[in-house]
C-alpha positions, -999 to 999 in steps of 0.1 A, spaced: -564 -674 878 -535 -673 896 -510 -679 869 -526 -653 846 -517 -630 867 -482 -645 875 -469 -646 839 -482 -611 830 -458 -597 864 -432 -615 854 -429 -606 819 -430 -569 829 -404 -574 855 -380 -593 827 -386 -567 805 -377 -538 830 -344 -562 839 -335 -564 803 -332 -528 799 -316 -521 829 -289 -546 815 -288 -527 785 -286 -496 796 -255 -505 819 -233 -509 788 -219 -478 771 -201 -494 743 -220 -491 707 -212 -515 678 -185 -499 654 -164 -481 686 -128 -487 691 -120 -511 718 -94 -522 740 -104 -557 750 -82 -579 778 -87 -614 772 -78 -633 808 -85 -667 800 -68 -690 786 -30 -677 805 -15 -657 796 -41 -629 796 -40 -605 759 -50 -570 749 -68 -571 716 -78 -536 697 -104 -534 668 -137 -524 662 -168 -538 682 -186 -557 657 -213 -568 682 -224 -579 718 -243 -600 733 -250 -613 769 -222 -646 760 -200 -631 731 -181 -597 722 -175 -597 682 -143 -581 677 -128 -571 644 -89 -566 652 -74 -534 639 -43 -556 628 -65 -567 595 -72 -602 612 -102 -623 607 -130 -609 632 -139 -632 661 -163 -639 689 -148 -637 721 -169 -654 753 -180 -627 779 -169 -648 809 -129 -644 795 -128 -608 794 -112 -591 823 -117 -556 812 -135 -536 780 -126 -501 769 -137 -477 745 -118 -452 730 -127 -415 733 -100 -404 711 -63 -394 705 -49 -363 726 -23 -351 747 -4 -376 772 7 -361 803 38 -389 803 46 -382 769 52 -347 781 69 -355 809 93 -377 797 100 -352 767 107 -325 792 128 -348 815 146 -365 784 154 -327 765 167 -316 794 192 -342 805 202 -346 769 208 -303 766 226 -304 798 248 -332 788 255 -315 753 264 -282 767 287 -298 794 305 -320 764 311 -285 741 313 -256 765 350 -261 781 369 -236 804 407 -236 805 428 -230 839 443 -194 828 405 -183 824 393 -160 851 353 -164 841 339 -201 835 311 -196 817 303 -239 814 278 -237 842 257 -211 825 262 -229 792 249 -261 810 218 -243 823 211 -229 790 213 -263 776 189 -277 804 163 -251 797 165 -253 759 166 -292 761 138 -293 786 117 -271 763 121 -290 731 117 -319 752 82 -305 760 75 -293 724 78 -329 716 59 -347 742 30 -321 730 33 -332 697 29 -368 696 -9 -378 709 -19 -411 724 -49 -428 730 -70 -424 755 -97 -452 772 -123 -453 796 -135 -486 807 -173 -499 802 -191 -522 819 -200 -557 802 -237 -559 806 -240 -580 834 -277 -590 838 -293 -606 810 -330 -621 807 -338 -653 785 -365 -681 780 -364 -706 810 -357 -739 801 -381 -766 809 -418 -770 808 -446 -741 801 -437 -704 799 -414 -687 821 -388 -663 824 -350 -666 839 -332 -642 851 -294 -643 852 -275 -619 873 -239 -620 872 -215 -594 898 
């Protein structure tokens, strides 16, 4: 009597595991993902399209066109899903740094003052340049979107048949 009641308990407690496991991963088949591979050296980044997951092997279809493949679980450092192009802070910084610097640098080159002149007017040339530089420096950081990720959680507890003798359950919990 003892074991009816065993197996029943532990069936119910696999099955509450197993969606627990589930529910910890927030990746769906078909999203775009950013996959670092660790093992074997040196470690990779492959993107493509999540064909499928399990508790061993993450399908990947690269973006590149390549053959799909099955990568193992245990040799992935990091999984990210894509939420979608946008606006890149950097991208915008670097425009505005970049314009400006190049505006200065322009205005300074064509705006010359001679030694009879009484009013230089290169330093306000250069600032103009700066600020019109810096602006369409902006205007193009703005424009050009990037990616952006957020990373997922493999599932990282998995229930499965118990090897040996009789009926059983396992329970694999990996941290």
């Amino acid at each position: 009597m003892r074991r009816s009641v065993l197996i029943p308990v532990l069936a119910l407690l696999g099955a509450v595991v197993l969606v627990t496991g589930q529910s910890a991963c927030q990746v769906r088949s078909g999203a775009r993902v950013r996959v670092q591979v660790d093992s074997p050296p040196p470690a990779r980044t492959l993107v493509g399209t999540l064909g499928g997951l399990t508790r061993d092997t993450l399908w990947l279809s690269p973006s590149n066109g390549g053959a799909g493949q099955g990568i193992p679980t245990s040799q992935i450092g990091r999984l990210e899903v894509s939420t979608g192009r946008g606006i890149v802070v950097s991208h915008v910084i670097l425009g505005t740094v970049g314009g400006a610097l190049a505006g200065g640098l322009i205005a300074g080159a064509v705006s010359t003052c001679s030694k009879d002149q009484w009013l230089c007017l290169q330093p306000l040339a250069v600032v103009g340049g700066v600020m019109l530089g810096g602006a369409a420096g902006a205007v193009t950081g703005l424009l050009i979107k990037g990616e952006h990720w957020k990373t997922v959680a493999l599932p990282n507890v998995a229930v499965f048949p118990a090897r040996g003798r009789g009926v059983g359950i396992a329970v694999r919990v990996a941290f």
